[in-house]
TIDOKOL-255172 format. One line per field, with one value per residue: residue number from 1; residue in three letters; x, y, z of N, C-alpha, C, O, CB in turn. Coordinates in pm, whole numbers, plus 50000, padded with zeros to 5 digits. Glycine has a CB too. Layout:
N
n = c(NUM:...)
res = c(ALA:...)
nx = c(X:...)
ny = c(Y:...)
nz = c(Z:...)
cax = c(X:...)
cay = c(Y:...)
caz = c(Z:...)
cx = c(X:...)
cy = c(Y:...)
cz = c(Z:...)
ox = c(X:...)
oy = c(Y:...)
oz = c(Z:...)
cbx = c(X:...)
cby = c(Y:...)
cbz = c(Z:...)
This chain:
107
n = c(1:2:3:4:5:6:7:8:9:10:11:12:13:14:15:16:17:18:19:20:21:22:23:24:25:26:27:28:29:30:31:32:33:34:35:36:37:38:39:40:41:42:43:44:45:46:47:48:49:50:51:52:53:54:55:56:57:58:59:60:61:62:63:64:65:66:67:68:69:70:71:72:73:74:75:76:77:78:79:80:81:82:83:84:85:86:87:88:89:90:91:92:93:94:95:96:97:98:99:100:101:102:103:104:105:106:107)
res = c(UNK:UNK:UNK:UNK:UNK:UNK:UNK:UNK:UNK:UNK:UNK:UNK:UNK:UNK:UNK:UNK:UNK:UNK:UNK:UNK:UNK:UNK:UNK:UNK:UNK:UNK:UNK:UNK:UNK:UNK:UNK:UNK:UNK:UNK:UNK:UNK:UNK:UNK:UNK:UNK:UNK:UNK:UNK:UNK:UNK:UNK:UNK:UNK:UNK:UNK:UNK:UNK:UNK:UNK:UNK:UNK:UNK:UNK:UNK:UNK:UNK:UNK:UNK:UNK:UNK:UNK:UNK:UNK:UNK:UNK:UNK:UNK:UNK:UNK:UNK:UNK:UNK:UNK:UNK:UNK:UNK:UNK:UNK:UNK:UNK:UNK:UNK:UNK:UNK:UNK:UNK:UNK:UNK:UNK:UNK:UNK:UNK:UNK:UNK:UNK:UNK:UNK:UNK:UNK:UNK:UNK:UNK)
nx = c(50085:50050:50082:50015:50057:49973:50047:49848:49984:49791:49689:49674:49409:49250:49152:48911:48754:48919:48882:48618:48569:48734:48589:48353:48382:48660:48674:48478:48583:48838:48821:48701:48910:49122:49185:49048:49180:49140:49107:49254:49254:49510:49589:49817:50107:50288:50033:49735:49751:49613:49540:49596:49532:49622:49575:49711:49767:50021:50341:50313:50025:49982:50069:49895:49698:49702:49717:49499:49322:49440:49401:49129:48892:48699:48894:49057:49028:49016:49194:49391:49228:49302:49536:49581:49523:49729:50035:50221:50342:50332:50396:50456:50567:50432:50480:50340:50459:50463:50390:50111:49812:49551:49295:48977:48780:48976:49042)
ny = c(49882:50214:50556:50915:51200:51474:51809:52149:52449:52722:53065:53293:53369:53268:52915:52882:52950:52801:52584:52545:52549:52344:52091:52125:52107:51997:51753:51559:51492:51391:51254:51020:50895:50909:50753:50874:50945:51116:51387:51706:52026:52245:52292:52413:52421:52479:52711:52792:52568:52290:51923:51639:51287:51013:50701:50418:50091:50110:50208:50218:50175:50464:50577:50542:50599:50919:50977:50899:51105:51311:51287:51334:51539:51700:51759:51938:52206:52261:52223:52456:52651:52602:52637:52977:52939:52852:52874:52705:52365:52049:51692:51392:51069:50795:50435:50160:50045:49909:49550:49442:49429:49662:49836:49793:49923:50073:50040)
nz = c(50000:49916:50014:49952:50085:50016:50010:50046:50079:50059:49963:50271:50425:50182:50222:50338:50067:49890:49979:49910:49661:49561:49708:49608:49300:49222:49334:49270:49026:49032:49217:49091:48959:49152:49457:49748:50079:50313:50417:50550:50741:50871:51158:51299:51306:50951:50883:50695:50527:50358:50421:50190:50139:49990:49903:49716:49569:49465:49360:49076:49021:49101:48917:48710:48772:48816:48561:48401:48530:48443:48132:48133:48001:48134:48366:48253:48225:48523:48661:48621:48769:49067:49063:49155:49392:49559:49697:49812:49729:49829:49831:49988:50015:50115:50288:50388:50682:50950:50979:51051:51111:51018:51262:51310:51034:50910:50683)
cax = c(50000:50095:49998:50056:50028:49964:49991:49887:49980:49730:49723:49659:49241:49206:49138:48809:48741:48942:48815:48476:48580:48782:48527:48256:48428:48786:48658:48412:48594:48941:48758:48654:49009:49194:49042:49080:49143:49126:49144:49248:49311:49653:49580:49906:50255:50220:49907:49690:49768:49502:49676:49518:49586:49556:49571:49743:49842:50163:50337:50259:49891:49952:50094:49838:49549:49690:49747:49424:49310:49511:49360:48950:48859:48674:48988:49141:48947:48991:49321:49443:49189:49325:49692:49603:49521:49885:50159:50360:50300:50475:50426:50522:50503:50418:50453:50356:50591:50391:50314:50043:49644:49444:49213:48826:48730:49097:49109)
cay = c(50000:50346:50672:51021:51286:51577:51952:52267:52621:52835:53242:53342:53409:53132:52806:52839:52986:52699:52417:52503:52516:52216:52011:52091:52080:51917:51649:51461:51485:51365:51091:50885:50809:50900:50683:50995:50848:51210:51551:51832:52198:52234:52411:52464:52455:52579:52757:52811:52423:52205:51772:51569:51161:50962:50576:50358:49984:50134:50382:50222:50236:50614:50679:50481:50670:51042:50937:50927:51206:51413:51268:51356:51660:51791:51814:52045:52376:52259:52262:52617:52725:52557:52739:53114:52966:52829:52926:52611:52222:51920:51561:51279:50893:50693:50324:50089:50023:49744:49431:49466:49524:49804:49822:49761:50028:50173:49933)
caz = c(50000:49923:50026:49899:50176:49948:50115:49950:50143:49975:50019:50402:50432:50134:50277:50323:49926:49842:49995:49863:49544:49581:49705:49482:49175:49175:49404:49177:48920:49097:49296:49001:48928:49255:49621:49869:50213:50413:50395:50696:50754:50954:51256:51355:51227:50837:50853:50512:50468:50327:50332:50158:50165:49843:49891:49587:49588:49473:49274:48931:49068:49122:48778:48598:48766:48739:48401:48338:48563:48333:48037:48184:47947:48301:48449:48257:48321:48688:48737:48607:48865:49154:49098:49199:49533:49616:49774:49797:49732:49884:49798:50042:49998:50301:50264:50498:50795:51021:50919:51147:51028:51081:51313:51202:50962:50894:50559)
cx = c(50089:50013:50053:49964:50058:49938:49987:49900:49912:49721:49641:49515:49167:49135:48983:48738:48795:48879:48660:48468:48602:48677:48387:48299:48526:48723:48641:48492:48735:48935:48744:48802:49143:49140:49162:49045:49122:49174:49184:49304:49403:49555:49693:50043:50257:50097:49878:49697:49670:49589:49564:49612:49515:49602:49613:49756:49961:50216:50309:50116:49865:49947:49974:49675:49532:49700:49602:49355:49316:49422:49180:48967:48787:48742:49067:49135:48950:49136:49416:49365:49227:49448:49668:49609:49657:49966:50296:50291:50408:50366:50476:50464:50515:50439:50436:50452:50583:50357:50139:49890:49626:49371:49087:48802:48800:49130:49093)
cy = c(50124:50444:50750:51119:51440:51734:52057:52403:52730:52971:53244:53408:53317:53020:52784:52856:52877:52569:52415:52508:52375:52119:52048:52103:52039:51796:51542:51405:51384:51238:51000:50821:50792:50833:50804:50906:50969:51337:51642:51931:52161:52335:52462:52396:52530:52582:52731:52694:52335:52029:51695:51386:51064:50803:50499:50212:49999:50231:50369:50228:50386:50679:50626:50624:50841:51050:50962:51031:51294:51409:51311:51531:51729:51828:51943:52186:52387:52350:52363:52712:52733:52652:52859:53113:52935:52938:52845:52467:52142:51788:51460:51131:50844:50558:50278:50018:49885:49670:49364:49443:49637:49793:49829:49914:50114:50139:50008)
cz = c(50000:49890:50000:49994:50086:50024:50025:50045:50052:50073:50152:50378:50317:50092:50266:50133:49882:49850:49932:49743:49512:49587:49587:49341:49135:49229:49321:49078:48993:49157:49200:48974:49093:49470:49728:50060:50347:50339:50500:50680:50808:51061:51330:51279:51080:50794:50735:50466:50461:50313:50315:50164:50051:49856:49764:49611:49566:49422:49120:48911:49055:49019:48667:48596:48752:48603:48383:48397:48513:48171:48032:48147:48071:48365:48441:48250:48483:48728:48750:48713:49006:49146:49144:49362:49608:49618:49778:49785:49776:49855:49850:50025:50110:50199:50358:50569:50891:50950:50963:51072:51145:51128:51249:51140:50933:50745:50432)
ox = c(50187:49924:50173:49842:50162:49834:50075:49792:49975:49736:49530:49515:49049:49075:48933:48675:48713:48841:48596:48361:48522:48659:48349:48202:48530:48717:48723:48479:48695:49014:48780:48811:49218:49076:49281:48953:49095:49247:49080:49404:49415:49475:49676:50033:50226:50043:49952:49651:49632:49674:49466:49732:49396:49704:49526:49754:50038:50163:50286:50072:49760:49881:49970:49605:49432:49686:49584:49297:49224:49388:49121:49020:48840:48712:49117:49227:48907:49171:49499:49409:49202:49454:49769:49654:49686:49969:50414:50179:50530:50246:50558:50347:50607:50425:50502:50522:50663:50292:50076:49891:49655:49302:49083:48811:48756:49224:49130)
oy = c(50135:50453:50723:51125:51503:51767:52078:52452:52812:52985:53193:53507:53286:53004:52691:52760:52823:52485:52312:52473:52299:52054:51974:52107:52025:51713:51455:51288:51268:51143:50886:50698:50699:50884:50809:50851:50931:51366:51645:51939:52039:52425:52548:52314:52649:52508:52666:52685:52293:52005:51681:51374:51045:50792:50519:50208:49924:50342:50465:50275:50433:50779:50670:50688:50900:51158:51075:51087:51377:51510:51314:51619:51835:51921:52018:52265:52479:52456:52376:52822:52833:52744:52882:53197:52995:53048:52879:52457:52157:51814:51405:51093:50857:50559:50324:49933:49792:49701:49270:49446:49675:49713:49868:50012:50228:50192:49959)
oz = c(50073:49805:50004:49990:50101:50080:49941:50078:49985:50194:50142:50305:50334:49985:50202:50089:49808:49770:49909:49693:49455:49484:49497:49265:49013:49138:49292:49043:48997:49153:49229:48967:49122:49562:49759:50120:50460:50244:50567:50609:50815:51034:51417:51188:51086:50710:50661:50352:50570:50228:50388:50189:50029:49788:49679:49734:49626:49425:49047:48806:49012:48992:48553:48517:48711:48545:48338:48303:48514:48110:47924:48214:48102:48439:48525:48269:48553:48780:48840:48745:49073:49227:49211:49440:49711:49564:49761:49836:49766:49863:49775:50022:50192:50077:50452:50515:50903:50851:50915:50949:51258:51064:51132:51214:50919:50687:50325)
cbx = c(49904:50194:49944:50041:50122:49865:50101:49759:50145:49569:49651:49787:49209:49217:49200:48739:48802:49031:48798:48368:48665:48860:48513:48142:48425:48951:48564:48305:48588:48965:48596:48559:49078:49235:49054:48921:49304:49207:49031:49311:49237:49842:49492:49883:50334:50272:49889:49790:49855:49417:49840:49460:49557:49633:49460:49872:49808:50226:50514:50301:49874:50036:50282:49800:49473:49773:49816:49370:49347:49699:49409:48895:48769:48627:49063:49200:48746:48986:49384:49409:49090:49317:49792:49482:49409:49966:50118:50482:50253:50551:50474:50532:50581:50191:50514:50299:50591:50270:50420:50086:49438:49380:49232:48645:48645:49239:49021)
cby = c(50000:50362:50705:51024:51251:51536:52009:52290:52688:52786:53395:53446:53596:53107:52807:52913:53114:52695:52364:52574:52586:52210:51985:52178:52147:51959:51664:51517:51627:51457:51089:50927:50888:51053:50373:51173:50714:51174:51623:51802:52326:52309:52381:52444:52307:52570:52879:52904:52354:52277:51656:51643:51117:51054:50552:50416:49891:50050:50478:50109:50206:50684:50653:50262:50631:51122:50763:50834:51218:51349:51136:51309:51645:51747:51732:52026:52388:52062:52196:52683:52709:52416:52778:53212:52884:52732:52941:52620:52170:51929:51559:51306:50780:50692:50269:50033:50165:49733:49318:49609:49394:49888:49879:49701:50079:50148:49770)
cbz = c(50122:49857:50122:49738:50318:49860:50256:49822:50163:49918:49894:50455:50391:50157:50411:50445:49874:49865:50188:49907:49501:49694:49845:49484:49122:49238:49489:49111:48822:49178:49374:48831:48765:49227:49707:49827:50254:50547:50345:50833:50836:50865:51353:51504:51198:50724:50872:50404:50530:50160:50450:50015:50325:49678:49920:49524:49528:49433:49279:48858:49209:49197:48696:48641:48912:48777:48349:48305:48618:48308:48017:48416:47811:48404:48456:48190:48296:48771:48720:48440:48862:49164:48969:49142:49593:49538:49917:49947:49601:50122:49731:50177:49896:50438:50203:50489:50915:51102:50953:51211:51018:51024:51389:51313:51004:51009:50537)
């Protein structure tokens, strides 16, 4: 399993203008090819930060499905809208560390 802990620092007052864009119109469109496992504001360390958490079986999983993300004629009026709100993006890969399971309803 791999995850992509996605952060965006959008402009200071923002956050909320964003996220309601975000969710009603990148979401849908984003969800059909990407499985969203969370979303959260930061409330503390870098403010203005929206992270999102994107679930893959791996990373050729990841590239197959922005691949086509990219390719969804809906997407691409989205995503030139989404840039005025940034500030900065980061990108981390989690992989799983325990061999462990997840507790009921973490799967």
């Amino acid at each position: 399993m791999l995850f992509e802990m996605r952060t965006y620092q959008v402009q200071p007052g923002k956050a909320p203008e964003f996220m309601k864009f975000y969710e009603s119109e990148a979401i849908p469109i984003i969800t059909k090819y990407l499985p969203l496992a969370g979303c959260w504001l930061a409330e503390s360390g870098t403010l203005n930060s929206v992270v999102f958490l994107w679930r893959y079986e791996d990373y050729d999983d990841r590239v197959k499905r922005r691949a086509a993300l990219n390719e969804d004629p809906a997407w691409a009026p989205i995503f030139p809208r989404i840039l005025p709100y940034l500030v900065h993006q980061q990108s981390v890969f989690l992989r799983d560390a325990l061999s462990i399971p997840l507790p009921a309803g973490r799967d």
